[in-house]
C-alpha positions as CSV (number, residue, x, y, z in Angstrom):
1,X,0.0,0.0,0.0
2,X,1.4,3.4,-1.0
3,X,1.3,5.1,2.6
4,X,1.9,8.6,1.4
5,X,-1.8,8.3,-0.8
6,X,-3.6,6.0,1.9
7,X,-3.8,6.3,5.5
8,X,-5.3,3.7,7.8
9,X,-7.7,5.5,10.6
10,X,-10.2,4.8,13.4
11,X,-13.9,4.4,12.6
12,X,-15.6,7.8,13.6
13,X,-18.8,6.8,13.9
14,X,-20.2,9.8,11.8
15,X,-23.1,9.6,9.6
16,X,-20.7,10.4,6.2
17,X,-18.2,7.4,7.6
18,X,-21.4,5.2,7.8
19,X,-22.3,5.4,3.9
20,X,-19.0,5.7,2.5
21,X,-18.3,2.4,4.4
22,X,-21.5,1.1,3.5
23,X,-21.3,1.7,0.0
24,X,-17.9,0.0,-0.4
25,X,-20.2,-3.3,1.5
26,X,-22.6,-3.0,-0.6
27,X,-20.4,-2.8,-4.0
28,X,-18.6,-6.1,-2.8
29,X,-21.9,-8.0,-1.7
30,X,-24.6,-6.8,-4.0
31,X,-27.1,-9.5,-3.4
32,X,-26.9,-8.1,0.3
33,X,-27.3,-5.1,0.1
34,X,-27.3,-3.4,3.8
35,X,-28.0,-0.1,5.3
36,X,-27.0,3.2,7.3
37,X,-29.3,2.4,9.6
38,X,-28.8,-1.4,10.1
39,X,-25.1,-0.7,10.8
40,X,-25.8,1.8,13.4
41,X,-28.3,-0.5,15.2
42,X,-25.7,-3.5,15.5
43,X,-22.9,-0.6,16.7
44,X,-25.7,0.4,19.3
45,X,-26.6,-3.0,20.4
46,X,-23.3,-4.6,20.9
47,X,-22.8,-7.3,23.5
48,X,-20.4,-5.3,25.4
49,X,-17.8,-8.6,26.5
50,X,-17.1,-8.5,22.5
51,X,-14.1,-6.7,21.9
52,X,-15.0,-4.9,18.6
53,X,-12.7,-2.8,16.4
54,X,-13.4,-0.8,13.3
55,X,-10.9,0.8,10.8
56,X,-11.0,2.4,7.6
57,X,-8.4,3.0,4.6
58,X,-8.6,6.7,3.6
59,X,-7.6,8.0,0.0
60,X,-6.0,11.6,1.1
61,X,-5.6,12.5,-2.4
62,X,-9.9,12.3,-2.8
63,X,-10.1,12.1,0.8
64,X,-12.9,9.5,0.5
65,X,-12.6,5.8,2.6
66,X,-11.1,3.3,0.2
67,X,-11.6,0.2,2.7
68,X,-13.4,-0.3,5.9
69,X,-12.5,-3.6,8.3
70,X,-13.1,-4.9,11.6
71,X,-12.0,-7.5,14.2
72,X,-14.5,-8.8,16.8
73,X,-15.0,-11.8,19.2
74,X,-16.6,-14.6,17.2
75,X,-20.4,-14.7,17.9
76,X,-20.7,-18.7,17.5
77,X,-18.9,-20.4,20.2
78,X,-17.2,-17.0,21.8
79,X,-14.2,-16.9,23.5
80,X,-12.0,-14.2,24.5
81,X,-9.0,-15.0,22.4
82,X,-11.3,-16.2,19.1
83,X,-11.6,-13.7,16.7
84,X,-13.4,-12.6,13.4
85,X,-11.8,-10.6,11.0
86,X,-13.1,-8.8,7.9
87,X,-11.8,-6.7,5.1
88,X,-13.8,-5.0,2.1
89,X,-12.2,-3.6,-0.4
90,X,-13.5,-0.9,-2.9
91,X,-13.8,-2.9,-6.1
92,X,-11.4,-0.1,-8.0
93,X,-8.9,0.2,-5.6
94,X,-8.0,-4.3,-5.0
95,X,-4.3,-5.3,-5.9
96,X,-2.6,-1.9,-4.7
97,X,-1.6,-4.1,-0.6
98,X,-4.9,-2.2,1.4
99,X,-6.4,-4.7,2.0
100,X,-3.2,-6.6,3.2
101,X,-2.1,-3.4,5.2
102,X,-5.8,-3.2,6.6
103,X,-6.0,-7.0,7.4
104,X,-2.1,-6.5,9.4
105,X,-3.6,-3.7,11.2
106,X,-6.9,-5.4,12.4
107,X,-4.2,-8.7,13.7
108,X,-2.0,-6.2,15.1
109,X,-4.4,-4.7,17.1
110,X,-5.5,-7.3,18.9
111,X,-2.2,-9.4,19.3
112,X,-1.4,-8.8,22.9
113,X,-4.0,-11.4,23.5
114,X,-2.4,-14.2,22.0
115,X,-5.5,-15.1,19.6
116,X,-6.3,-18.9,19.2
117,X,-8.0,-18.2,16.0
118,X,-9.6,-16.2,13.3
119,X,-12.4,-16.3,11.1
120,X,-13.6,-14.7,7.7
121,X,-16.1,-15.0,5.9
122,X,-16.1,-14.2,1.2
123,X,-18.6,-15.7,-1.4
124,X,-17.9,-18.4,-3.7
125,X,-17.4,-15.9,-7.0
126,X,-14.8,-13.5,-5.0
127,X,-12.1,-15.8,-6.4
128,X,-9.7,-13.0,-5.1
129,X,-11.1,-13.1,-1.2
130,X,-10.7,-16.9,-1.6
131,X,-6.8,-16.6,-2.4
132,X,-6.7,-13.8,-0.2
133,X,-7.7,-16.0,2.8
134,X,-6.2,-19.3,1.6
135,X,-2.9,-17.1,1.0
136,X,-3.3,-16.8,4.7
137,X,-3.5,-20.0,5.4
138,X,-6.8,-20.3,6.4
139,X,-9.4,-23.3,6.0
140,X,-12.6,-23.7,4.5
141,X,-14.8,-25.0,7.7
142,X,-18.8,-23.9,6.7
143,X,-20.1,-23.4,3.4
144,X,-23.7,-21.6,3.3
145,X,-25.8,-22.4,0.3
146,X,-27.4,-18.9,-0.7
147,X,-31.0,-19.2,-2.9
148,X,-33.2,-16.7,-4.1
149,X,-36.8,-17.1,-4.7
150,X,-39.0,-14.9,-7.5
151,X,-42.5,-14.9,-5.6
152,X,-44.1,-13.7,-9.2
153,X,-43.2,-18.0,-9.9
154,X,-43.8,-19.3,-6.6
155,X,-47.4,-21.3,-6.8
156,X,-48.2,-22.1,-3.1
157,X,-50.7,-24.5,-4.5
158,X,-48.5,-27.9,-4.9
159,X,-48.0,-27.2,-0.9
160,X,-51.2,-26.6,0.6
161,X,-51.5,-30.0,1.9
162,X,-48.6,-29.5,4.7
163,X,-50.2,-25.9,6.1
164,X,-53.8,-27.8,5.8
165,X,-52.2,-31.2,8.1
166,X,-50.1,-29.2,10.4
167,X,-53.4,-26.7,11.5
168,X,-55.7,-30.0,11.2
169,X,-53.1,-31.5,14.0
170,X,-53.7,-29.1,16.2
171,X,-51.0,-26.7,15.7
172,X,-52.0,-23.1,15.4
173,X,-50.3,-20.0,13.3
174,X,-49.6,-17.0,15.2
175,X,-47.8,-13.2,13.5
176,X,-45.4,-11.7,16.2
177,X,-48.1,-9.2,17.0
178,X,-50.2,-11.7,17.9
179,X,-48.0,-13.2,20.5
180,X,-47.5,-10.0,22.4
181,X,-51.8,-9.7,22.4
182,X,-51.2,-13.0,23.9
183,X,-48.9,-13.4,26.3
184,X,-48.5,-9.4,27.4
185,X,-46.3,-10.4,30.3
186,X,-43.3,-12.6,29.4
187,X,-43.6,-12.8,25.2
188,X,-40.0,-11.5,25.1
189,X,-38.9,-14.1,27.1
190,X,-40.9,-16.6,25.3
191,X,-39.5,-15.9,22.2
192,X,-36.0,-15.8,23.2
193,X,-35.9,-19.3,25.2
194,X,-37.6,-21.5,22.1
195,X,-35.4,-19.2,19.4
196,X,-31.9,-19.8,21.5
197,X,-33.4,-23.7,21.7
198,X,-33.6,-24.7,18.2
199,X,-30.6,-22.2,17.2
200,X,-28.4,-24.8,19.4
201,X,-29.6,-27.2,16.1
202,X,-28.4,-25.0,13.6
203,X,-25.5,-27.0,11.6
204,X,-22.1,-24.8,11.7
205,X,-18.6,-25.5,12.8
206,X,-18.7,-23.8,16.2
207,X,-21.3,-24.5,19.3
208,X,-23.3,-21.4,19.7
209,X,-23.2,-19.4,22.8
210,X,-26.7,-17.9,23.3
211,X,-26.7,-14.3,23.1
212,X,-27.5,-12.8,27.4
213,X,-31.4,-11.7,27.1
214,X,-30.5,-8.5,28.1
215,X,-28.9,-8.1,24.8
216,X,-30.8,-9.7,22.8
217,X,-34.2,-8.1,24.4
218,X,-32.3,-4.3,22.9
219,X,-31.5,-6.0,19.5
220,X,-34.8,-7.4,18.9
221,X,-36.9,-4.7,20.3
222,X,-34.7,-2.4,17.9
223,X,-34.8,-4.3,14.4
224,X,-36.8,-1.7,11.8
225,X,-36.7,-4.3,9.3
226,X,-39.0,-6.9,11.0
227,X,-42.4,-7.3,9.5
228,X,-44.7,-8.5,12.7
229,X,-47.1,-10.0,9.6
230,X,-44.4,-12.1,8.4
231,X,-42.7,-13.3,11.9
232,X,-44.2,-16.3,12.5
233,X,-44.9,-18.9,15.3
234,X,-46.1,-22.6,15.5
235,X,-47.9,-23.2,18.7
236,X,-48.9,-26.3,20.4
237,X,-51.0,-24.4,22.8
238,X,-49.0,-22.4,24.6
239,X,-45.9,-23.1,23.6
240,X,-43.8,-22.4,20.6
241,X,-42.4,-25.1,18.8
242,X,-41.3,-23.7,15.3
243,X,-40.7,-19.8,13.6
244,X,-40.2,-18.5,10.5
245,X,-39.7,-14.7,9.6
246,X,-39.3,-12.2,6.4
247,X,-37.5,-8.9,6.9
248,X,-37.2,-6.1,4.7
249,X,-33.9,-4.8,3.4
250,X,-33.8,-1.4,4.2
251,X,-32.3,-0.7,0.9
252,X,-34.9,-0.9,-1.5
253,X,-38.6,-3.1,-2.0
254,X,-36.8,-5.5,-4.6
255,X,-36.0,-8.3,-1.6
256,X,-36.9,-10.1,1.3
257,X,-34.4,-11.2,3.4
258,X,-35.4,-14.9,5.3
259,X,-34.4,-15.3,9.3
260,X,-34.6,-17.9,11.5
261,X,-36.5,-21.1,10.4
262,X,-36.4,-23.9,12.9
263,X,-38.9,-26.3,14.6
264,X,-38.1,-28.1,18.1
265,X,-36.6,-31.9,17.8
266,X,-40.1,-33.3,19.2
267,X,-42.1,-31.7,16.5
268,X,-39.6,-32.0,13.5
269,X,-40.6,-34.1,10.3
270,X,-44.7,-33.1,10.7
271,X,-44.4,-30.6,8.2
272,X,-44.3,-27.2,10.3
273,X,-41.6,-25.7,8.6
274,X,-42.9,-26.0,4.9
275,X,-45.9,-24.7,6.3
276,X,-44.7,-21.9,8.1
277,X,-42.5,-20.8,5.5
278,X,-45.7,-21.7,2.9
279,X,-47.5,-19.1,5.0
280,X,-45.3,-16.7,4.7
281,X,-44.6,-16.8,1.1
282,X,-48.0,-16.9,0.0
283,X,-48.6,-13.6,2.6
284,X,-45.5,-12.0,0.8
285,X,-46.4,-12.8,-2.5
286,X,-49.8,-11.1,-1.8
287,X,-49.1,-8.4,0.2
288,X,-45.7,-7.1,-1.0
289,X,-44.8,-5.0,-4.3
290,X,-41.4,-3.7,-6.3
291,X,-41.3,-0.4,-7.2
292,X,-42.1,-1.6,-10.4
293,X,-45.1,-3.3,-8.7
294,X,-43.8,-7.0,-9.3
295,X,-43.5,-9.1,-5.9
296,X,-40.3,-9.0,-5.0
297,X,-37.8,-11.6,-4.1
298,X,-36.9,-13.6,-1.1
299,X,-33.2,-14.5,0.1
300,X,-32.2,-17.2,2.1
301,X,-29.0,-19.0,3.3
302,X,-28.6,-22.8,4.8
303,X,-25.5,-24.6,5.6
304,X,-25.0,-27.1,3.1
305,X,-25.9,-30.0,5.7
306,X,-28.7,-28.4,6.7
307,X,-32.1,-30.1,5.7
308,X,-34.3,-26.3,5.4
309,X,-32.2,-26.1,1.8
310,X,-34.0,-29.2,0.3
311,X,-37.2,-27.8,1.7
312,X,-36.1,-24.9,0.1
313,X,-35.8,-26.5,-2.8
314,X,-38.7,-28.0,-2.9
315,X,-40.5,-24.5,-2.8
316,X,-38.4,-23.3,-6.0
317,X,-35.8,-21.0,-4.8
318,X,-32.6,-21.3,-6.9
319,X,-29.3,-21.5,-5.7
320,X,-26.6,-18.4,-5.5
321,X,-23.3,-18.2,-4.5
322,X,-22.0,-19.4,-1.5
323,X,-21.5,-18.0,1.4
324,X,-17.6,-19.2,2.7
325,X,-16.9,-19.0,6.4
326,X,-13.0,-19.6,6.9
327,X,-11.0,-20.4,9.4
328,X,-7.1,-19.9,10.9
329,X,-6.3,-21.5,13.6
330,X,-3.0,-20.4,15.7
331,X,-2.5,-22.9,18.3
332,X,-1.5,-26.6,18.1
333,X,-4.7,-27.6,20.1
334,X,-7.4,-25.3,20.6
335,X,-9.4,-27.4,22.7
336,X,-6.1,-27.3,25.2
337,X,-6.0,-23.4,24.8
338,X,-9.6,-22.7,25.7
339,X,-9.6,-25.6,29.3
340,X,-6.6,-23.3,30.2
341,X,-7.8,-20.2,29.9
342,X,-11.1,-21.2,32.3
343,X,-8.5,-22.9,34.6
């Protein structure tokens, strides 16, 4: 990197650093697409035991932010000494070292701690964030299929018979506004203890650590993308056995971004998530609109052991590229690092 044109600098936290940064995101990752506001709400809710660092690469020539990067505790399976670690380049400024000075910088920072490991994650077409990682010596551990479904194509009709036996069983439907009508006293707490149960299923290289409710409780109550229509819950009377949600982007009315969808072990293979995700489609495919007054899309991502991608499947949504979640460990035996520490 040619330190006399670029300068590596602390996040600011101001409203211009937000969309310069995320604008270089959303160049990289166009299929995500995020926004000012969703990056401010994740800086506000932080879980505070996460060490979190920001930095960006400034052109002083144009005096505009050429790359933004952080370094965090991992979220899956956190330990002090684990790390993620992300880079973005703007897409006309790769090959000139920033991101290599950037990526030094972030590892530098935290280094007095000795880290066991670090993650990254890069899709399966960035062939240059692949070598850039592998270059590193990091390892492929989870791959995320990515699919994309075009509601104006989705026909609900070949998969009425699963939303038709689940309710005939017994099992009711209820919208996220519905639960709070429901349970006005403890819905939050509801909804956290059956979504940090069946998130323990979820298929990735790491054993999740569930997020404290305190935290939690500020994320949820703060997420301007949910649509209470679209957040659904399977009940077996009182208690919630299986969810499915839709957000919006934020960005624009072109996509639908999928959440959680998981059912408890006792009430897996009956059907309840086709048919909550059926439901939700179908409601998105009627209620929702383009600006071009199409329905729009829907996103989704499953690790590739993962059984919700054949259901996926199933429903039509067509694969993307992959999400690639990598890995560099820095110890000889992890396990051995992580029983000393809570000596």
């Amino acid at each position: 990197m040619d330190t006399t044109r670029f300068r590596i600098e602390e996040f600011d936290y101001s409203d211009a650093s937000y969309t310069e940064c995320v604008e270089i995101m959303n160049l990289q990752y166009e299929l995500y697409a995020d926004s000012i506001d969703s990056w401010k709400r994740s800086d506000k809710n932080r879980d505070p035991k996460r060490y979190f660092k920001r930095l960006v690469v400034r052109d002083v020539q144009r005096d505009k932010f050429v790359a933004v990067g952080a370094v965090t505790n991992v979220h899956w399976g956190f330990h002090p000494r684990k790390y993620a670690l992300d880079v973005l380049v703007h897409p006309h400024c790769e090959g000139q070292g920033i991101g290599k000075s950037l990526y030094n910088a972030l590892r530098d920072d935290v280094a007095a701690t000795n880290p066991i490991s670090f993650e990254s994650d890069t899709a399966s077409h960035k062939q240059r964030g692949i070598r850039f990682l592998e270059d590193r010596g990091y390892e492929l551990k989870t791959r995320e299929y990515s699919s994309r479904l075009e509601l104006d194509d989705f026909d609900p009709t070949p998969f009425q018979s699963y939303l038709d036996g689940v309710l005939d069983s017994g099992i009711t439907l209820i919208n996220h506004n519905e639960l709070r009508e429901r349970f006005p006293d403890d819905w939050l707490r509801r909804l956290y203890e059956a979504a940090t149960e069946m998130e323990k299923d979820i298929p990735y290289h790491e054993k999740p650590e569930p997020t404290p409710f305190e935290i939690w409780e500020k994320r949820h109550l703060d997420h301007a993308n949910r649509i209470p229509e679209m957040f659904l819950m399977a009940m077996d009377e009182d208690e919630i056995v299986g969810v499915t949600m839709l957000f919006k982007s934020g960005v624009s009315r072109e996509t639908l971004y999928t959440g959680l969808t998981a059912v408890k072990r006792p009430y897996r293979r009956r059907g309840l998530a086709m048919a909550l995700k059926l439901a939700n489609l179908s409601y998105a495919k009627a209620n929702f609109r383009t600006e071009a007054g199409n329905a729009p899309a829907v996103m989704t991502e499953n690790e590739e052991n993962n059984p919700m991608f054949k259901i996926n499947e199933r429903l039509g949504f067509v694969r993307q590229p992959d999400w690639l979640i990598y890995k560099l460990l820095l110890v000889e035996d992890e396990q051995a690092e992580i029983e000393k520490d809570a000596a």
